[in-house]
N, C-alpha and C positions, 0 to 999 in steps of 0.2 A: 025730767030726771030719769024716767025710767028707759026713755029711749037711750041716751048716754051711757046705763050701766047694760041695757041689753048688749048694745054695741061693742062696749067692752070686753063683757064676756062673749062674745062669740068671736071676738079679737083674738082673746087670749087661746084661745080652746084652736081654734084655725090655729093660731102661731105653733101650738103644743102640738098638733098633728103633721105638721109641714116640720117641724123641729126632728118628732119624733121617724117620720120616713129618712130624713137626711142624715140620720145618727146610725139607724137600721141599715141604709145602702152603703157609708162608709165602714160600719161593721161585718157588712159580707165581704167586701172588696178585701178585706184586712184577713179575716177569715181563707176566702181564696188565695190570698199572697202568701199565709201561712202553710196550706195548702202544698202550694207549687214549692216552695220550700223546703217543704220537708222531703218532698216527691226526689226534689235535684239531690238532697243528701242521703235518700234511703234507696233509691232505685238509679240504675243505668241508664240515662236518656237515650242511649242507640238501641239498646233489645228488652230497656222494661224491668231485667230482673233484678229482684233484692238484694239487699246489700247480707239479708242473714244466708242468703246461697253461697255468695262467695266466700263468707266469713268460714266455711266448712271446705272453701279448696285449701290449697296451699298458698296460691298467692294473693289473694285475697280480695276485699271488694276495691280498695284505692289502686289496686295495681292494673285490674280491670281497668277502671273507668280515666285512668291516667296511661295510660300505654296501649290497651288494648282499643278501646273504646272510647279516645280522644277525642273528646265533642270541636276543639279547634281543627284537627284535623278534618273534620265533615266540612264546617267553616269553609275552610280552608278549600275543600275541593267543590262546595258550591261555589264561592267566588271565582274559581277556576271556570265552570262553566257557566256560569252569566257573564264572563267577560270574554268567553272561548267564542268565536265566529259562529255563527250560524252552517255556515259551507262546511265549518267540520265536523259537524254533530254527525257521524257516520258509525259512531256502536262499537267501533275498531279499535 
């Protein structure tokens, strides 16, 4: 009997520490998503700065990061050069 209830409890107690790591990892992940989330809506992914800096131009932080600061157009011109020939990577 008492080997059965040791067993048990150190069943349960492993299960509760292996439960509790994989509750803790998927809480950081969720954490960091949060994170980069807030990062892509408060800052400019091309030069970093905040969105309370542009809120103080005139045209403001959407007009930056949608005209000035087009993250498609980077897109856009890396796919250009990974599909660009090698022979013309010349700088020019």
């Amino acid at each position: 009997v008492f080997d059965i209830t040791f067993f048990f409890f150190v069943i349960v107690i492993l299960l509760a520490i292996i439960q509790g790591l994989i509750i803790d990892a998927f809480g950081e992940l969720r954490d960091q998503q949060e994170q980069v989330k807030e990062d892509m809506e408060t800052k400019c992914f091309i030069c970093g700065i905040g969105s309370d800096y542009f809120d103080t131009t005139p045209h403001g932080f959407e007009t930056h990061t949608l005209e000035e600061h087009n993250l498609a157009n980077y897109m856009f011109f890396l796919m250009y050069l990974i599909n660009k020939d090698e022979t013309e990577h010349t700088g020019q």
